[in-house]
Each structure stands twice: as structure tokens, then as C-alpha cells.
C-alpha positions as CSV (number, residue, x, y, z in Angstrom):
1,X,-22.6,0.8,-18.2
2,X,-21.6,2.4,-21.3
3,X,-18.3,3.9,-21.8
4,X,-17.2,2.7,-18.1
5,X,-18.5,-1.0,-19.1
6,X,-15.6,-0.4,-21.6
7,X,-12.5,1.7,-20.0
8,X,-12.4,0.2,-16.9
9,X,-11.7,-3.3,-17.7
10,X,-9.2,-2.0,-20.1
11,X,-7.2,0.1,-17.0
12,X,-7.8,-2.6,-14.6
13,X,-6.4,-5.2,-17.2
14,X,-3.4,-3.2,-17.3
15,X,-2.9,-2.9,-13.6
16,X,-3.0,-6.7,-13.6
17,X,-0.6,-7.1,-16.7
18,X,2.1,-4.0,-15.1
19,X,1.5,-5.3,-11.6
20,X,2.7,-9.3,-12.0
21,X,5.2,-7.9,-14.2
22,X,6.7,-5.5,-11.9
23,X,5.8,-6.9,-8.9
24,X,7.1,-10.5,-9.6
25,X,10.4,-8.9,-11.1
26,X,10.5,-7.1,-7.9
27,X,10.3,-10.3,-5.8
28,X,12.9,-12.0,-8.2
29,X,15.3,-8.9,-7.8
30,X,15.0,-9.3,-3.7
31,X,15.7,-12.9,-3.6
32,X,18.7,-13.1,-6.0
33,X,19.9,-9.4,-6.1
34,X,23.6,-9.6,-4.6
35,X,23.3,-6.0,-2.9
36,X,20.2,-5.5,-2.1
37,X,19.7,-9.0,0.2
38,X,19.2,-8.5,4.2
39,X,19.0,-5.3,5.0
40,X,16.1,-4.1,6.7
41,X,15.0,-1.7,4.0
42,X,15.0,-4.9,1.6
43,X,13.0,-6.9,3.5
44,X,10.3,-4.6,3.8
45,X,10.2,-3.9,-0.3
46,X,10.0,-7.2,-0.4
47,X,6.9,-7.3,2.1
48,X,5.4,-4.4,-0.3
49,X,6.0,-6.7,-3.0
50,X,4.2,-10.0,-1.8
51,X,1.8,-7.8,-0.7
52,X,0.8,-6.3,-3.9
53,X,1.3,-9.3,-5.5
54,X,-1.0,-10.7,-3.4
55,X,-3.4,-8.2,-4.2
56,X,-3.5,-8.2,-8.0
57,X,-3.8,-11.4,-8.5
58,X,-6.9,-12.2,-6.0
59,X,-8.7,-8.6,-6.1
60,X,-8.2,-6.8,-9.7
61,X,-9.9,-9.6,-11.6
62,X,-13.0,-10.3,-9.6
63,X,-13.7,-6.6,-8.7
64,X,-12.5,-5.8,-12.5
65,X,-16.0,-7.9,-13.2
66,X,-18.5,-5.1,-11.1
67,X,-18.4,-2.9,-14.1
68,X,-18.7,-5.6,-17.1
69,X,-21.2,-8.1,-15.4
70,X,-25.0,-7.9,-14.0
71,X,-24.3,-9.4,-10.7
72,X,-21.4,-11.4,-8.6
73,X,-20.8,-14.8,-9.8
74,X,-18.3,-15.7,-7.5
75,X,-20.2,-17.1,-5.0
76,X,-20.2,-16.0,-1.2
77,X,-16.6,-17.2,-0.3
78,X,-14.9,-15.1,-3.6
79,X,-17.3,-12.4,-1.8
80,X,-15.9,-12.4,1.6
81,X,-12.4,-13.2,0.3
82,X,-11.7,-10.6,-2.3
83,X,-13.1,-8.2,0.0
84,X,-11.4,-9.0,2.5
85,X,-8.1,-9.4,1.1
86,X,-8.5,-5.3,-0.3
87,X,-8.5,-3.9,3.1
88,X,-5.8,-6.6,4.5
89,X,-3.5,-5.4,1.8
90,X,-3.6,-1.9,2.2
91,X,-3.4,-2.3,5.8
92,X,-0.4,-4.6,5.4
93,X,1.4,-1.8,3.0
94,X,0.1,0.9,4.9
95,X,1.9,-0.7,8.4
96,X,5.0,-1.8,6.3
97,X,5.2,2.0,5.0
98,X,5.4,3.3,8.6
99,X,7.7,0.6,10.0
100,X,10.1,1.7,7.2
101,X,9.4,5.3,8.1
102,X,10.5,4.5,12.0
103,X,13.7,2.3,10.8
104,X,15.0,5.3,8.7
105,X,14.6,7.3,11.4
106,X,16.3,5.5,13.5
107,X,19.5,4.6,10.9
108,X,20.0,8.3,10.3
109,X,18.8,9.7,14.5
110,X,20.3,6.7,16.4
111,X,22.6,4.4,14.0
112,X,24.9,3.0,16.4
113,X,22.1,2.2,19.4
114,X,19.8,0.7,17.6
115,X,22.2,-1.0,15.1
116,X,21.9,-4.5,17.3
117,X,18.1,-4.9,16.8
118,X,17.8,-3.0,13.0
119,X,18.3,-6.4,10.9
120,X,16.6,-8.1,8.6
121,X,15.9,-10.9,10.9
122,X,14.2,-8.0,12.8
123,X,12.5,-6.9,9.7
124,X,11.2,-10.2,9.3
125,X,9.6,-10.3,12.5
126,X,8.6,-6.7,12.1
127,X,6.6,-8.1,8.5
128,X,4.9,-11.0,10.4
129,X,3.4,-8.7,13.4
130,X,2.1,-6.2,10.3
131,X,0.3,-9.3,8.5
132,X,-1.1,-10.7,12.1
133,X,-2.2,-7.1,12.6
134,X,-3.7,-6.4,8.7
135,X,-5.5,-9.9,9.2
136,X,-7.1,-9.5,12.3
137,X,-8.5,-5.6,11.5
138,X,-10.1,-6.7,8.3
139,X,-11.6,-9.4,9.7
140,X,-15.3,-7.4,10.3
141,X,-15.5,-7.2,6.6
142,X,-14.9,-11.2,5.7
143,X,-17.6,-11.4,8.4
144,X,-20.2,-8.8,6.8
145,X,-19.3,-9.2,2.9
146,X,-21.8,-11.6,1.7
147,X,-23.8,-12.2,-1.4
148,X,-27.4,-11.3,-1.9
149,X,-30.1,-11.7,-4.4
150,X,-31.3,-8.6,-5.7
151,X,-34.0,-7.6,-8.9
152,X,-32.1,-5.5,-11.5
153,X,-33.5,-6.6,-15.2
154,X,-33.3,-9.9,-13.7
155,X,-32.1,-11.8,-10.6
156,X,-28.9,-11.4,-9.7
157,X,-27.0,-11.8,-6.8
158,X,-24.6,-8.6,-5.5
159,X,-21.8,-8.4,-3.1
160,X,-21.9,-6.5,-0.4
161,X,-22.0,-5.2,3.5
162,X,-25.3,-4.7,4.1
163,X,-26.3,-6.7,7.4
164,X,-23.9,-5.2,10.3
165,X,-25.7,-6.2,13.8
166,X,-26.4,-2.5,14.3
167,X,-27.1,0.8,11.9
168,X,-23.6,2.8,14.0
169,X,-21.4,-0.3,13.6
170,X,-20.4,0.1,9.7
171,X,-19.9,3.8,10.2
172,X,-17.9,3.4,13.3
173,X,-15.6,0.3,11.6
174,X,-15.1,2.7,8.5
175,X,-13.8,5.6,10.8
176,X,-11.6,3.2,12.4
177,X,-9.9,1.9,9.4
178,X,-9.3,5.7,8.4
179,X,-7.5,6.3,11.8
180,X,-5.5,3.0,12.1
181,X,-4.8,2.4,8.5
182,X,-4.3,6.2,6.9
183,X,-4.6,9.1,9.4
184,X,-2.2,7.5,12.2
185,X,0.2,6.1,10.1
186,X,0.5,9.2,7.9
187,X,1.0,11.4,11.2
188,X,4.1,8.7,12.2
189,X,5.5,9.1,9.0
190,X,5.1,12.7,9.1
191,X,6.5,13.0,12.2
192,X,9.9,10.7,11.0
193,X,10.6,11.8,8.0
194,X,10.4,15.8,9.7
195,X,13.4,14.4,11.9
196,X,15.0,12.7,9.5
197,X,15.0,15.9,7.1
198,X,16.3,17.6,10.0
199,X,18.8,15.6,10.7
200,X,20.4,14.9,7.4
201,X,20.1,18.2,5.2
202,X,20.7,20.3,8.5
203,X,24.7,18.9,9.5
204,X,26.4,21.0,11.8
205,X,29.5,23.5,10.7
206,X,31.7,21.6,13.3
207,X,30.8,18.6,12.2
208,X,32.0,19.1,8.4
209,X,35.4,20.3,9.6
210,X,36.2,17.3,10.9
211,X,38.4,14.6,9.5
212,X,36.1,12.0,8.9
213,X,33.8,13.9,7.3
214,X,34.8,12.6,3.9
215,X,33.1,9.4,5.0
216,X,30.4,10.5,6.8
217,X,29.6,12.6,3.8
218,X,29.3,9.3,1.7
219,X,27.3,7.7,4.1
220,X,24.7,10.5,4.6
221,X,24.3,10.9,0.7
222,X,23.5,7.3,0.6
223,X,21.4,7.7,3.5
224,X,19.5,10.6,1.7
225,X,18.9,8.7,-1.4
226,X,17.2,5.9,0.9
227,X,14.9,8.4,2.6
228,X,13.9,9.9,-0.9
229,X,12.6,6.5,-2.1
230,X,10.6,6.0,1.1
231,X,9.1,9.2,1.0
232,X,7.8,8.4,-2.6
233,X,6.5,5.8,-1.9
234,X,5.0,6.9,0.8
235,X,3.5,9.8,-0.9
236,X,2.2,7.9,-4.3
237,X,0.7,5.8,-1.6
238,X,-1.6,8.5,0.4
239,X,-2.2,10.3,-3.2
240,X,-3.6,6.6,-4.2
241,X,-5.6,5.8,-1.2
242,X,-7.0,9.0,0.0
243,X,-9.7,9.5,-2.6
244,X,-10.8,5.8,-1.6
245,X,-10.9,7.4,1.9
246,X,-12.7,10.2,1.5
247,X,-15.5,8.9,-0.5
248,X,-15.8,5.9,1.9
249,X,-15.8,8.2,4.7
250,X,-18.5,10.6,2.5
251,X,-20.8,7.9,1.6
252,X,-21.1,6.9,5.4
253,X,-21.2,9.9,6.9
254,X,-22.4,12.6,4.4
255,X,-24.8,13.1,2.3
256,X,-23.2,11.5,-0.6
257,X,-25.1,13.0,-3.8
258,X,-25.4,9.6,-6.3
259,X,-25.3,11.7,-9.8
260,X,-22.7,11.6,-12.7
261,X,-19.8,13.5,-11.2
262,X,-19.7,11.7,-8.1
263,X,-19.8,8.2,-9.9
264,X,-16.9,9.2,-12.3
265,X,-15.3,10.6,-8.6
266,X,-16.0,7.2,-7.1
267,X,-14.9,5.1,-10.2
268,X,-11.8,7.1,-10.3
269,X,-11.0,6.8,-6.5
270,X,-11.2,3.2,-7.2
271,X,-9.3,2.5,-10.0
272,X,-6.4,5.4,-8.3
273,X,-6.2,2.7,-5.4
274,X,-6.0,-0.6,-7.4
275,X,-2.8,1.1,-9.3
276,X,-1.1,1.7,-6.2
277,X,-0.3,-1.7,-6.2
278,X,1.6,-1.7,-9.7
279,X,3.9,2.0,-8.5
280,X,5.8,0.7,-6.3
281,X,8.4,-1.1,-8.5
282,X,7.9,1.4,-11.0
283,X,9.7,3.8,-8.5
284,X,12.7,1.9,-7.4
285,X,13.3,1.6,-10.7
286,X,14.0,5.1,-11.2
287,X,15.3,6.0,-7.4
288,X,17.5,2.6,-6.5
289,X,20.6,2.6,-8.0
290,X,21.6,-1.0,-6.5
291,X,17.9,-1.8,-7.6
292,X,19.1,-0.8,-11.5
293,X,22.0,-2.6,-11.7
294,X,20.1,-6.2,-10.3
295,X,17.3,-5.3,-12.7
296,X,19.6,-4.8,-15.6
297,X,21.4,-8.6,-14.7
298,X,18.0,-10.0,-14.9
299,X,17.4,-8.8,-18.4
């Protein structure tokens, strides 16, 4: 392994360590934060959160160990479970991200029709269809995922998807996960946040000369500032996951060239998508001023 038997349990160390941090402070902020509690933004921050949380603590140690050790020594379950739990979670976040996209869409297009259903007991709901969802598409791979004893300067076993009941089906799963849990989702998002761009930075003349427009102003601004922080995250997200999906998608499709360059593109690809799951906080931070204020209380 080398250098990369060294570095990369030193960065995914410090995902884990940033991640509970920021993550758990996150989760802290949510449930005890005075202005940021139900609302349906919130609750789905909060979903990122657990989410992540999630994540970091059952995934980045055990797959942290594929670069240090010979083999798994886990056992099947940790196999299947870990691998499992990857895909859920970026299929939960991925779902969560586009749900958000849709509600602040809707607050900024259509505030007053859809005010009656846009709660955070709808958000709450929303959350539990997304993990139902997540859990049932990842199933194939807590199915496949298995351990198996391989020669490699010893015996040792590996984990892996190796015995899918034909040669198309792994392929044809892989593409599927691409559509459902990156393409279609980023195509939604594109499409609301193009409306919502349009219908916030583009106000009418008429509609500034008018007498409440004092108001209005305030409440688009704050609007605006909510649309930013979704937008970054949404984008720190696809820069995060999309080199996971295109060498995923390379290596079952292409003719994926196993040399020096592509292993430091494959390493690199994984570690970018493991991180994702420490940003998130990191970002509010900076782009949340309600977010601030409840973080600075805590300290």
C-alpha cells in the first residue's frame, strides 16, 4: 500500500473526527435552537444531519480499514451492512436535497397555496417516505455484498459484489442508481432552483412601486439567503458524488484501465464522497445567520 496505506487513514480519521463533531453539533443546534425549530427547511437539515451522522459512524471506520488491512475482518454481516448503509445514505441525502429543492420552490412560486401543507409535520413525513425509499433501492447490494476467501500473500477473506444471478444485472442496478439517485434528482433541482432564480432576482417594476414593497423586500432577501444555502449544498454535494459516479459507471461499463493514475482517480473519488458527509454543517455555518447565533449559545 505504501504512501496510500498511510494518508488515507489519516484523511478518513479526520472525516470521522469533523464529521461527529459537526454533525452532532448540527443535530444539537436543531433540537434546542430557538429559531431554527419547525420549519420545513429545518427538518430536513436535520434529516441531512442524522443521515450523515449515520454514515460516519457505521461506514468511515470499517471501509477506512480496505487500505491499512490484508482482507475484511468484519465478517459477512459488517459486509452487507456497511455496504449497504453507503448507498442508503447518499440516496437518503440525495432525495432530502431535492425535496428541499421543490419546497423552496414552492415558498418563493406559490407561498400562500401551498402554505397549508409546507410544515414541518409535512417535512417529517416527507423524511420518512425518503428513508422508506433509500432503504428499499439499496437493498440489491445488502443482498450481493458478501465476504469471500481469496489468495493474496495469504488467505484472506474480501468484501465484495461478485455473485449477481446474471452478468447484465450489476451493470443495469449501477445505471439505475445513477438515474434515481444523481442524474434525476440533479435535473429536479436544476429545474427549481432555474424558477426560483427567476422568480426572486427577476421582481417586476410594478411590483416594487407598490406600498408594501418594504416588506416584501425583507421577505424576498430572506428568502434569497435560504435558496443560496440550498444551492450549496446541493452543489458541494454533486462535486462530492460525481467522481464516485463516474468511475462506478466507468468500471462497469468501460474499459476501465487499472494503472497508477486511475487508482489515485479512484482513491480520490472515494475519499471526495466520504467528506461529503462532514460539509454540510460546515456550510451553514458560514451561510445561516439564525444557524450562527444558536451555534454561538452552544459554545
Amino acid at each position: 500500500m505504501g504512501a496510500v496505506g498511510i494518508i488515507i487513514p489519516v484523511v478518513f480519521s479526520l472525516i470521522f473526527l469533523v464529521g461527529v463533531t459537526d454533525n452532532g453539533i448540527v443535530i444539537t443546534i436543531m433540537a434546542c435552537g430557538k429559531k431554527l425549530r419547525r420549519s420545513t427547511t429545518n427538518v430536513f437539515i436535520l434529516n441531512l444531519a442524522i443521515a450523515d451522522l449515520m454514515f460516519i459512524i457505521f461506514c468511515v471506520p470499517f471501509q477506512g480499514t480496505i487500505y491499512t488491512l490484508p482482507g475484511w475482518i468484519f465478517g459477512a454481516f459488517m459486509c452487507k451492512f456497511v455496504n449497504y448503509l453507503i448507498y442508503v445514505n447518499m440516496l437518503a441525502s440525495i432525495f432530502t436535497l431535492t425535496v428541499m429543492s421543490i419546497d423552496r420552490y414552492l415558498a418563493v412560486a406559490h407561498p400562500i397555496v401551498t402554505a397549508h401543507f409546507r410544515t414541518w409535520k409535512f417535512a417529517t413525513v416527507a423524511c420518512l417516505v425518503i428513508w422508506l425509499l433509500a432503504l428499499a433501492t439499496g437493498i440489491p447490494y445488502a443482498v450481493y455484498f458478501d465476504t469471500f476467501r481469496t489468495w493474496d500473500y495469504g488467505w484472506h477473506y474480501m468484501c465484495y459484489d461478485d455473485h449477481w444471478p446474471t452478468k447484465q444485472a450489476r451493470p443495469i442496478y449501477i445505471a439505475s442508481l445513477f438515474v434515481i439517485g444523481f442524474a434525476l434528482p440533479f435535473l429536479l433541482i436544476t429545474v427549481c432552483y432555474i424558477n426560483i432564480l427567476r422568480n426572486l432576482w427577476c421582481v417586476p417594476q410594478e411590483l416594487q412601486s407598490n406600498q408594501k414593497w418594504d416588506g416584501m423586500k425583507r421577505s424576498i432577501l430572506t428568502k434569497k439567503k435560504a435558496a443560496k444555502m440550498v444551492i450549496v449544498v446541493v452543489l458541494v454535494f454533486g462535486i462530492c458524488w460525481l467522481p464516485h459516479h463516474v468511475t462506478t459507471m466507468w468500471i462497469s461499463f468501460g474499459n476501465f484501465p487499472f494503472n497508477q493514475l486511475t487508482f489515485i482517480l479512484k482513491i480520490t473519488a472515494h475519499c471526495l464522497s466520504y467528506a461529503n458527509s462532514c460539509m454540510n454543517p460546515i456550510i451553514y455555518v458560514f451561510m445561516s445567520d439564525n444557524f450562527k447565533k444558536d451555534f454561538g449559545h452552544i459554545l
